[in-house]
N, C-alpha and C positions, 0 to 999 in steps of 0.2 A: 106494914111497918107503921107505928105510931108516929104522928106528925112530932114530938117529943122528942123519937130516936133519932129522926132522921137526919144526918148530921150536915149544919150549915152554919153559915154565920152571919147572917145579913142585920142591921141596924133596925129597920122599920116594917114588921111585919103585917103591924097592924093597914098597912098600905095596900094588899095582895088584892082585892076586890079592885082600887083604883088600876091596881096594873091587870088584871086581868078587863077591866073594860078597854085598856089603853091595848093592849092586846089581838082582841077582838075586832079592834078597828084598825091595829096594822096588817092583821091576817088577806082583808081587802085590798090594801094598796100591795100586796107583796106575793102576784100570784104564780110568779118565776118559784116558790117556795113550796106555794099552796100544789103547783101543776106537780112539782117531784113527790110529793108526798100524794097525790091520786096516782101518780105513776108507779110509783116505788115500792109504798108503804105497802099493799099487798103481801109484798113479797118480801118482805120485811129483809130486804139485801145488806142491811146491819145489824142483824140479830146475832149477838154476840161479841159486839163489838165494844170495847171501853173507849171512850173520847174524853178528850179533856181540854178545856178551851181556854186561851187566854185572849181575849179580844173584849170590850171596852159594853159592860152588863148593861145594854139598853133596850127598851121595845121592841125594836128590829131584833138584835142580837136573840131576846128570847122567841122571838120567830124563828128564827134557825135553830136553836136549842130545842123546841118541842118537836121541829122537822125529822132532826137525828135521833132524836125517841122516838118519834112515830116509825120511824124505818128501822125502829131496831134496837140501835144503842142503848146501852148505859152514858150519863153523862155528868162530869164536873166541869164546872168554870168559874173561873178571876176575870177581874177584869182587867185591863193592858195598861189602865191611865188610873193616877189615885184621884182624879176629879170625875170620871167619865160616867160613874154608875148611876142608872137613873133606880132608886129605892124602891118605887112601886113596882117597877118590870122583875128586880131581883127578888122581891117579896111573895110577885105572882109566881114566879116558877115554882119556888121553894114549899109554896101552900098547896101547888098542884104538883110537886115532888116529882117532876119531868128531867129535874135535874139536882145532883148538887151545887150550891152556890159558896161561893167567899167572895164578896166584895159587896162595899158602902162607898157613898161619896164623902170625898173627906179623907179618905185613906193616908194614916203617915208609912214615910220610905218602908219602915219596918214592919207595917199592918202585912203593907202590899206585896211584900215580897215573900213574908207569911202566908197570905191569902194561895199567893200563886205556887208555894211548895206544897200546901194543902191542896190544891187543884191535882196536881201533878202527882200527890201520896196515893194511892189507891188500898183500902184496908185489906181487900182480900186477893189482891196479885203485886208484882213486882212493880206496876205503872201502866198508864195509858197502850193502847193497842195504838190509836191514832191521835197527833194532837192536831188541833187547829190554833193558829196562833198570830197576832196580830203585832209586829213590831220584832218581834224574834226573843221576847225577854225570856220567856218557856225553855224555847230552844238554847238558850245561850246559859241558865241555871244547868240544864242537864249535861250539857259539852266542858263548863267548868267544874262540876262535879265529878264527871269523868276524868277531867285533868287530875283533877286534887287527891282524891281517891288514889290514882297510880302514884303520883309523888310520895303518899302519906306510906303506901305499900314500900316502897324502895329505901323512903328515910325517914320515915315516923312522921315527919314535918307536917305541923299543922297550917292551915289560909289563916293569913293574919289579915285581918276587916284594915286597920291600921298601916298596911301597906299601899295604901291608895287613897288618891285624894277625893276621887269619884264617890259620891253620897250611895250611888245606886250599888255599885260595886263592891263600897262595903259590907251592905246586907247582903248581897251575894256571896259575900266569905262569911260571912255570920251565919248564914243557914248552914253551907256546907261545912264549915269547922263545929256547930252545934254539931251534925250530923255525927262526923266522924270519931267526936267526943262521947256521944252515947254510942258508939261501938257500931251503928251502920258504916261500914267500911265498903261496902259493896253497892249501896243503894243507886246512886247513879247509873254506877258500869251496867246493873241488873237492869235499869230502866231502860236506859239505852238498845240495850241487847234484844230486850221484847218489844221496844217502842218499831213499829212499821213503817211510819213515815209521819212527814209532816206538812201541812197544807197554809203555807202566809201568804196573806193576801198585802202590806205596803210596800210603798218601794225601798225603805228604808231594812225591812225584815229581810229584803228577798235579797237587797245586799250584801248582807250580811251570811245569808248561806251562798252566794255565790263566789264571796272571800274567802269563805270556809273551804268550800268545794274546791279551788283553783287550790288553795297549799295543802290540799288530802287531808283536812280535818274532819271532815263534814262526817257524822257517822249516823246517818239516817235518807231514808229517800226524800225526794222533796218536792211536792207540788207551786211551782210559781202562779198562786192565783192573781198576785197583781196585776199580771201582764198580757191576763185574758182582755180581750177587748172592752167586752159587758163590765169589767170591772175599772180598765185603768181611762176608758174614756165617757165613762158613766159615775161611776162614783166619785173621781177625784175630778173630773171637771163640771160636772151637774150638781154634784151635790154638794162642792163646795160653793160652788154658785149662791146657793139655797142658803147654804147654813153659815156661809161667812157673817151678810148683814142681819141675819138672826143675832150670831151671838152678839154684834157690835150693837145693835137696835137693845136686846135684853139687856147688858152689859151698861151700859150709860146713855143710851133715849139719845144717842147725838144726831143732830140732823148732818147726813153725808151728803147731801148734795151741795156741791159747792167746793165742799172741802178737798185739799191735795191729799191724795192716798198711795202712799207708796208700797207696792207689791214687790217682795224680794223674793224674786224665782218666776223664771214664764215656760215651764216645766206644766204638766196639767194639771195640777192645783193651782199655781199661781194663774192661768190661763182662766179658769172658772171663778176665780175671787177677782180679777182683773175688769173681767168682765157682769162681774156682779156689781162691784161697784163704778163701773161707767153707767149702767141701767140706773144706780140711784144718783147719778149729777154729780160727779165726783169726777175731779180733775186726777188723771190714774198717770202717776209716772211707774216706770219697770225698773227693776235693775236684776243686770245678768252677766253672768261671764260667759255662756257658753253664744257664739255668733250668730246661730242660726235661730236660737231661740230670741234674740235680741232683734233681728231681722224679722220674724214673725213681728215680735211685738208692736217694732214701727212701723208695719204695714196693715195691722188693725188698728193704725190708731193713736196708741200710748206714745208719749215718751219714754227715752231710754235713756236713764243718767246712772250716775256712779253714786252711790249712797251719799257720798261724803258731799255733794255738791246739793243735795235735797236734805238734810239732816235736820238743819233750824229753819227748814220751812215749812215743810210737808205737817199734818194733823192727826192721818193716822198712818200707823206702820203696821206691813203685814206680810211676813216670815211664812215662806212658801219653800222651800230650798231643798229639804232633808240632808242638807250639810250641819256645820256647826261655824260658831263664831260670827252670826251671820250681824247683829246689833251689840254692840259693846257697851258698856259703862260709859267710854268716853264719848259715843255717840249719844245716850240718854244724855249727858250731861249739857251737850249743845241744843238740844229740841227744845219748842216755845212751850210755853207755859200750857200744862194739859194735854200734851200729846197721847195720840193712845198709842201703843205697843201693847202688839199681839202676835201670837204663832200659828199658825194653820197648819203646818207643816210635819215635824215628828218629833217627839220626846220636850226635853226643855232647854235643848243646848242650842237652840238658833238663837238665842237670847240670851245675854248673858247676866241670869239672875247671881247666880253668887259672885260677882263684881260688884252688881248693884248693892246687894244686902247688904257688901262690906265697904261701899262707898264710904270715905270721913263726912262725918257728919249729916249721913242719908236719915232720913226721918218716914217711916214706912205707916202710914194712917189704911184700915180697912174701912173703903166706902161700903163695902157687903161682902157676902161669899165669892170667893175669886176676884176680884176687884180692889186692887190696891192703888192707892197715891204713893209715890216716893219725890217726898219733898228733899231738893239740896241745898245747902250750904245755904245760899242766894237766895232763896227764896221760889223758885220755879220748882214744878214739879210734873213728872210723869205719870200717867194712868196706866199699869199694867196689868191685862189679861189674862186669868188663869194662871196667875203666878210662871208665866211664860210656856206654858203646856197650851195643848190643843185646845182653842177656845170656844172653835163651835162645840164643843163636847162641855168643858169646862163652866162655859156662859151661857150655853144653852140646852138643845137634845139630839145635837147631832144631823147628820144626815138624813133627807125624809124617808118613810118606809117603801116605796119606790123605787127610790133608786141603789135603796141598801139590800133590796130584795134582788139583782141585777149580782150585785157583789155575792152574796152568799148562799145562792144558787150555783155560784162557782164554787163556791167550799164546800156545799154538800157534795157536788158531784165528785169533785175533788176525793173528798172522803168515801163516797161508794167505791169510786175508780180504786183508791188505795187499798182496800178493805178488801172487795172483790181479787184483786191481782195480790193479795198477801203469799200465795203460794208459785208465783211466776214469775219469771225476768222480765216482764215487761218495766220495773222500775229499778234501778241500780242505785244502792247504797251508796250514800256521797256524790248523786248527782243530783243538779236541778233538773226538772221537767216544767214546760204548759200545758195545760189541758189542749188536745187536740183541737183546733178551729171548729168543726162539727160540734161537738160541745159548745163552743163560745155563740155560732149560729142558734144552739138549740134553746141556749140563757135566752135570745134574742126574741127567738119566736114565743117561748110562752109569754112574754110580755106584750107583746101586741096586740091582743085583742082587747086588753083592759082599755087599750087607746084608742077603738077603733081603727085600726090602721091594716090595711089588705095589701096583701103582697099579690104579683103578678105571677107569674109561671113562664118557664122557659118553654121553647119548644123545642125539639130534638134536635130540630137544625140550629139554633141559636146555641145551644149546649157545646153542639159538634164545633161550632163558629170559634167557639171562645174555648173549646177545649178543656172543659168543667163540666161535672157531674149534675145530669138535669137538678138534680134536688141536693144542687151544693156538696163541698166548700164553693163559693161562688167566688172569694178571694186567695189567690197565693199567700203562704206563710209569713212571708215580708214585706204585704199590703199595710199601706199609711192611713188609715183610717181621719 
């Protein structure tokens, strides 16, 4: 196929040489990737398969996107976040046509939700065999497309965008009402019906099919890769570690030592930012509702106060939660002069930007890309991050290829697992699954030796002692890592 045909949509092509050196040198740090692809690729156990990805187009990301080609696949992907894409990694796939691509950094609401129905269109089948998906936005386009579709069958009624105050939500009725208006009346139910299953790796995503699942909406199988080990105490506590004072350092050069840092959530994101900014002299207060996590935190250490009692003192804030409402308008409005507020956490609702935007008399100055002041009334004003989205992604590149290779060695397996069992009961429509612990052991091991690090060996009688299989699982299912 001429690079001409091949259908994509990326901003800066002329980039692909930079992303494919950038590439090349995460292929290295990422050999949990590299090990499946000597193991797998052989036998090409995804040859036939369509994938389609919604997860956040960066270096790492096209490390697993040329994994699932090599094993086989066909591939499309968007990316999860309208900040998150890094332009040389989407330019490099696109120029080595490993995958198709939709997404640019800078993405408005309506690009992104574009990008991500063109992810999910397939030209020559009904849709994806498998998706992978990061956040559940994939998932949650095709389960209201199936809503709307049945409604529109019963009583013509079209999604009006206009019934909802939600930004994102509107364009989610925008695609599907476009749809139904050029006469695809069936396109969802049809994708749905073919789609296999689905593999989310946040905890935010995996929520969301698990709410699904409990009131019998859920109409796809579902891999929980979050809550693999390798992923939920590797990724979101190491690698937020990493890339929290990344983004804060690129973002505004501020020196954190010294400064009060307020972390909201000690959940394992906030846990790895908590601790990321103690390492740089940062006085780290917590705040939590849940007890047990509050009890952690004052036992390594932190304070634990209630927001409202740190609000005009603290210097930087950082949204860890994956709840919503977690920073208000009326809280920005109390903070000292250049506070930063930031999210780490999921989406843009721990922050509450459109409060701010419509503040009286808010004055929104951009110090750069993603980096706003919002001066008030008074004269004082906030520094906000990524426009309240993920900011290690946003202000910087994310998680290192390391520990991102950890995570999506869970999604590939994920997806061979799915792919492989497509003709068996081993997975049931409308429920959650985790990857077996033997899986989560095996992410483990191919990583160790990039570290040097040797493992010991059981003996039979130490096996027999503990009543575990000489060569693992070495922990029970409800082991606390």
């Amino acid at each position: 196929m001429e690079q001409t045909q091949f259908e994509s949509d990326v901003k800066f092509p002329e980039q692909a040489d930079f992303g494919r050196k950038e590439l090349t040198l995460a292929e290295v740090e990422m050999p949990g990737l590299l090990g499946i692809r000597k193991e797998y690729g052989p036998g090409q156990v995804l040859k036939g398969a369509k994938i389609s990805g919604s997860l956040h187009m960066t270096i790492q990301t096209g490390v697993l996107i040329e994994t699932l080609q090599a094993l086989g696949a066909e591939v499309r992907w968007a990316s999860c976040n309208i900040f998150s894409t890094q332009d040389h990694a989407a330019a490099a796939i696109v120029k080595a046509q490993t995958a198709n691509v939709f997404a640019w950094k800078g993405e408005s609401l309506e690009e992104y939700w574009d990008c991500t129905n063109r992810m999910l269109t397939w030209p020559d089948s009904d849709g994806p065999d498998i998706l992978v998906d990061d956040g559940g936005d994939a998932t949650l386009l095709i389960h209201e497309g199936v809503k709307a579709e049945r409604a529109f069958a019963k009583t013509g009624e079209l999604p009006d965008p206009a019934s909802t105050d939600n930004l994102e939500f509107q364009q989610v009725l925008r695609i599907i009402r476009d749809g139904l208006k050029a006469g695809n009346a069936q396109k969802w139910t049809k994708m749905s019906e073919k789609l296999i299953g689905v593999s989310d790796e946040t905890t935010t995503g995996v929520a969301r099919l698990n709410q699904m699942s409990q009131k019998g909406e859920l109409l796809m199988r579902c891999i929980n890769v979050n809550d693999s080990v390798t992923k939920q105490k590797f990724d979101n506590i190491y690698g937020c570690k990493h890339s929290l004072p990344d983004g804060l350092m690129r973002a505004t050069d501020v020196m954190i030592a010294g400064k009060e840092v307020v972390v909201c959530g000690y959940g394992d994101v906030g846990k790895g930012c908590a601790f990321a900014m103690q390492s740089c002299g940062a006085r780290v207060v917590v705040t939590e509702i849940d007890p047990i996590c509050a009890l952690q935190a004052a036992m390594e250490g932190f304070q634990v106060k209630k927001l409202s009692n740190v609000v005009g003192t603290a210097d930087i804030f950082v949204t860890a939660t994956g709840n919503k409402d977690i920073i208000m308008k009326q809280d920005m409005a109390q903070m000292k002069n250049n506070a930063i507020v930031s999210n780490i956490g999921h989406f843009d609702n721990e922050i509450d930007m459109a409060g701010l935007e419509s503040y009286p008399g808010i004055k929104k100055v951009e110090i750069k890309p993603q980096v706003h002041r919002f001066e008030f009334p008074d004269g004082h004003g906030v520094i906000v991050l990524a426009e309240g989205r993920l900011m290690n992604l946003g202000c910087a590149t994310g998680h290192p290829s390391f520990v991102m290779s950890c995570s999506f060695s869970n999604q590939a397996l994920a997806q061979i697992d799915l792919w492989e069992n497509r003709g068996t009961n081993k997975y049931e429509k409308g429920k959650v699954y985790k990857l077996p612990k033997v899986l989560d052991e095996k992410v483990a091991r191919l990583h160790l030796p990039a570290l040097q690090a040797e493992l010991d060996d059981l003996s039979e009688d130490q096996a027999k002692y503990l009543d575990i299989p000489k060569a693992g699982p070495f922990k029970h299912d409800l082991y606390r890592y």
